[in-house]
N, C-alpha and C positions, 0 to 999 in steps of 0.2 A: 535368574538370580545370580548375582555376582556373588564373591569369595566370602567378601567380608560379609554379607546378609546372611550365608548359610551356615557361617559361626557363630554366628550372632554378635556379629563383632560392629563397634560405634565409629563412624566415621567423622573426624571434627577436622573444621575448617579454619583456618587462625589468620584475620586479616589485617595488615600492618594500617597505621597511617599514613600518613605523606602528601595532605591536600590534595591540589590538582593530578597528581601522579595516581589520585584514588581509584581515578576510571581506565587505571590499567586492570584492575581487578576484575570489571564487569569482561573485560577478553577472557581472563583467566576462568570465570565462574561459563561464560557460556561454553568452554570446552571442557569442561568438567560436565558439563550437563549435556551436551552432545556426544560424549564418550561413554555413559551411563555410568560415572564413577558416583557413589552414591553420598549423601550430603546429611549427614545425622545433626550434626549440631553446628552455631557460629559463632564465634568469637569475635570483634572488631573493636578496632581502637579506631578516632578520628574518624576521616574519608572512609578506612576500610568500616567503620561501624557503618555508616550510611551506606554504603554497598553492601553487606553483609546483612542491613533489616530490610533493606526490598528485596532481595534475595528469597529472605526467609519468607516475606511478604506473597509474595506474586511466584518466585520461580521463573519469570516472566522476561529472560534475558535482553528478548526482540525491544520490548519495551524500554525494559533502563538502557540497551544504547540508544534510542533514539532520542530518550530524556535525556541522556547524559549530554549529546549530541545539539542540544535546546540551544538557543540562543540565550535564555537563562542564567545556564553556565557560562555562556562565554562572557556575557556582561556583568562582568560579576559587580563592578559601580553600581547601578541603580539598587542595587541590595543593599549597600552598607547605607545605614543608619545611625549616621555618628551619635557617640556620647561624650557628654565632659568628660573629661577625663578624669574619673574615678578607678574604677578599674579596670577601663579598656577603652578603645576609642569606637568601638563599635558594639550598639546594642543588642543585634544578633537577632532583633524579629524578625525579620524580613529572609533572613536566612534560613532561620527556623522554618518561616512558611516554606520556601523551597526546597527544604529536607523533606516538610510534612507530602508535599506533591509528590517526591518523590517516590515517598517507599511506601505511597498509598492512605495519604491520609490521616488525622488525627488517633490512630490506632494503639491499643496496647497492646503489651509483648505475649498476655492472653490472646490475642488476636491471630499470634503470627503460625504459619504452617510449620516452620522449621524453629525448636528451641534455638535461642538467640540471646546472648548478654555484650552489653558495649562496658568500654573502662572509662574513666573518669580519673582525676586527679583530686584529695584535697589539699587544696592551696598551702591553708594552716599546718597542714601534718607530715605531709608528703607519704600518706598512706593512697595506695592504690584502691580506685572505688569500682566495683563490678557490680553495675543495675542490668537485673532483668526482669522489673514490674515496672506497672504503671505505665505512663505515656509514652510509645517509643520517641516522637520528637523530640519534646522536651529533655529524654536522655541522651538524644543524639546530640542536642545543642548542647549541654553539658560536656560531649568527650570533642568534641571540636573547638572547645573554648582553646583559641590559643592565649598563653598570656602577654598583655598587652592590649593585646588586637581587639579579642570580644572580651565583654565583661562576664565576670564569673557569677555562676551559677547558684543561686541556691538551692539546694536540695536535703529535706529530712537535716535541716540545722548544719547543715554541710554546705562550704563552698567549693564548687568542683570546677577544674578548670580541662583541657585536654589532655587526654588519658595517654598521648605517647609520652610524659616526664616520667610517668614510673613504668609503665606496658608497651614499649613500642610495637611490640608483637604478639598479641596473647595468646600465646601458646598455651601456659599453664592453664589459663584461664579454661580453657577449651576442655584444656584436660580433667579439669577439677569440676567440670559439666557432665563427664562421663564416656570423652572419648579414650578409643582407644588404639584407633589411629589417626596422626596429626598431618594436613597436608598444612604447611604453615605458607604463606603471600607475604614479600616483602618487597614494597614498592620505590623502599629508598636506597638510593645507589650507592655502594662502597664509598665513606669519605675519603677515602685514599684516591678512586680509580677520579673520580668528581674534582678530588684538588689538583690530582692530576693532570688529566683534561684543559682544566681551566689553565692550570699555568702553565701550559704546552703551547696551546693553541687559541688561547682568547686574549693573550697579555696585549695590555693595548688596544684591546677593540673590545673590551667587556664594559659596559654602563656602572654607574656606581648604585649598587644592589638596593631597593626601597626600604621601609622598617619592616616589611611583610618578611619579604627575602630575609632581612637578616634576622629576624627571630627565628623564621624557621630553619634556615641552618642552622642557629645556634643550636635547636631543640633538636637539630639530626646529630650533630657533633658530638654533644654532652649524654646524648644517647645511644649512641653506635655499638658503644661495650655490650649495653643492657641487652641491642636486639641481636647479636651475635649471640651472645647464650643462650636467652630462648631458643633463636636458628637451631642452633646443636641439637635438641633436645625434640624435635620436629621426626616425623618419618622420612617426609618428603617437602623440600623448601623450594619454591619457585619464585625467581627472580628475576621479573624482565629487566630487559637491559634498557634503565633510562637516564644514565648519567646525561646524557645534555639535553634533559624534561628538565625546567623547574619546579618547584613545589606551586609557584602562582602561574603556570601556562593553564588555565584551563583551556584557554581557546585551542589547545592540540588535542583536546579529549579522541579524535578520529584515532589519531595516533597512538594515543597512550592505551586506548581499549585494543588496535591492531599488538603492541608489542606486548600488551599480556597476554590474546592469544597464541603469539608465537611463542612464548616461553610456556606456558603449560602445556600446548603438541609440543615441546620436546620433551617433559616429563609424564607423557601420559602412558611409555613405553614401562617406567621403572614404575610409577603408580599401580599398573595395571598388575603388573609381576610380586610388585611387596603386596598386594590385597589377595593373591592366589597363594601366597605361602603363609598368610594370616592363620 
């Protein structure tokens, strides 16, 4: 029995979004469960909500890399399902289904082993929406709505769109679930170290960014403040290093799940240490 079990202390897990960069997380979660740091509750926004409900689902790390890993992910074309463009160019079933594959099925959040709530967006209010009933899908397609891309959500009279515009990191969230140590995941790279990089080293040989790219930039830029204060406020923050990941490479998922392992073995020494003096 580790530290935090014999105090009775709650372990919560806080996992950012960032699209394709999501399946860095499943590295991070399998060295967390190969270290026996222990996993009380989950918080996700976006990607990290879909890593964070099969998580909670199965525990079953072998599995979600090899699904992550799916050709599925890497084609991510025969998925989209254009819509007129009302509120999005894509209608988001087909994605849906491949969420629902993912994290086991047409299941509710009753269902799941480990408590788990994802964030949401509404459109109309810009209040931050935390579901944890009902359909895990269906709420996972709600916190991945990016705006534009998929069409927004109805839910409970609410249109909800992706939960990183007001949570890019639910930290609180996690917290206000009843942990009371926060290991917080954040998959999106410093926009400073990112613009960096680019105008270092791409000028000139970089392609001009699709509407995918540039929304979700936009959505990392305009939010960067937000997920630095949550950060703070976190025990322990792990960050793999993926400034030259886009948010749309899935086809690196190999890669992106290797560089979240490596960055949580480097924090597994300070984890280990703050849950002994818990």
């Amino acid at each position: 029995m580790n530290s935090a079990e014999s105090h009775g202390k709650k372990v919560g897990l806080a996992l950012s979004g960032g699209a394709a960069r999501g399946f860095a997380h499943v590295g991070v979660l399998r060295v967390l469960q190969k270290e026996g740091i222990p996993i009380d509750m989950i918080a996700g926004t976006s990607s990290g909500a879909v890593m964070g409900a099969a998580y909670a689902w199965s525990q079953d790390t072998i599995r979600m890399t090899k699904d992550a890993l799916d050709a599925g992910w890497k084609k991510m074309a025969p998925l989209i399902d254009p819509s007129i463009p009302k509120t999005g160019f894509i209608k988001g079933r087909k994605i849906q289904d491949l969420i629902s594959n993912y994290v086991g099925g047409n299941i509710k959040f009753s269902d799941l082993k480990i408590p788990f709530a994802c964030v949401a967006t509404d459109i109309d209010t810009g209040e931050e929406i935390v579901i944890n009933s009902g359909s895990v899908p269906e709420a996972l397609r709600a916190s991945i709505s990016i705006p534009g891309i998929f069409t927004v959500v109805k839910r409970e009279g609410r249109y909800l769109v992706d939960g990183g515009l007001t949570t890019p990191v639910p930290v609180e969230v996690v917290r206000c679930m009843g942990a009371d140590f926060i290991i917080a995941v954040n998959v999106n790279p410093d926009v400073a170290d990112r613009m960096g990089k680019t105008s270092q080293e791409r000028v000139g040989t970089r392609k001009a960014p699709n509407i995918f790219q540039v929304i979700m930039q936009s959505i990392y830029i305009t939010t960067y403040s937000l997920a630095r204060n949550s950060l703070e406020s976190a025990d322990i923050v792990i960050e793999p290093d993926l400034s030259n990941i886009g948010a749309g490479d899935f086809n690196k998922a190999r890669e992106l799940i290797t560089r979240g392992r490596q960055a949580a073995q480097n924090a597994i020494p300070e984890i280990k240490r703050k849950l002994e003096n818990l």
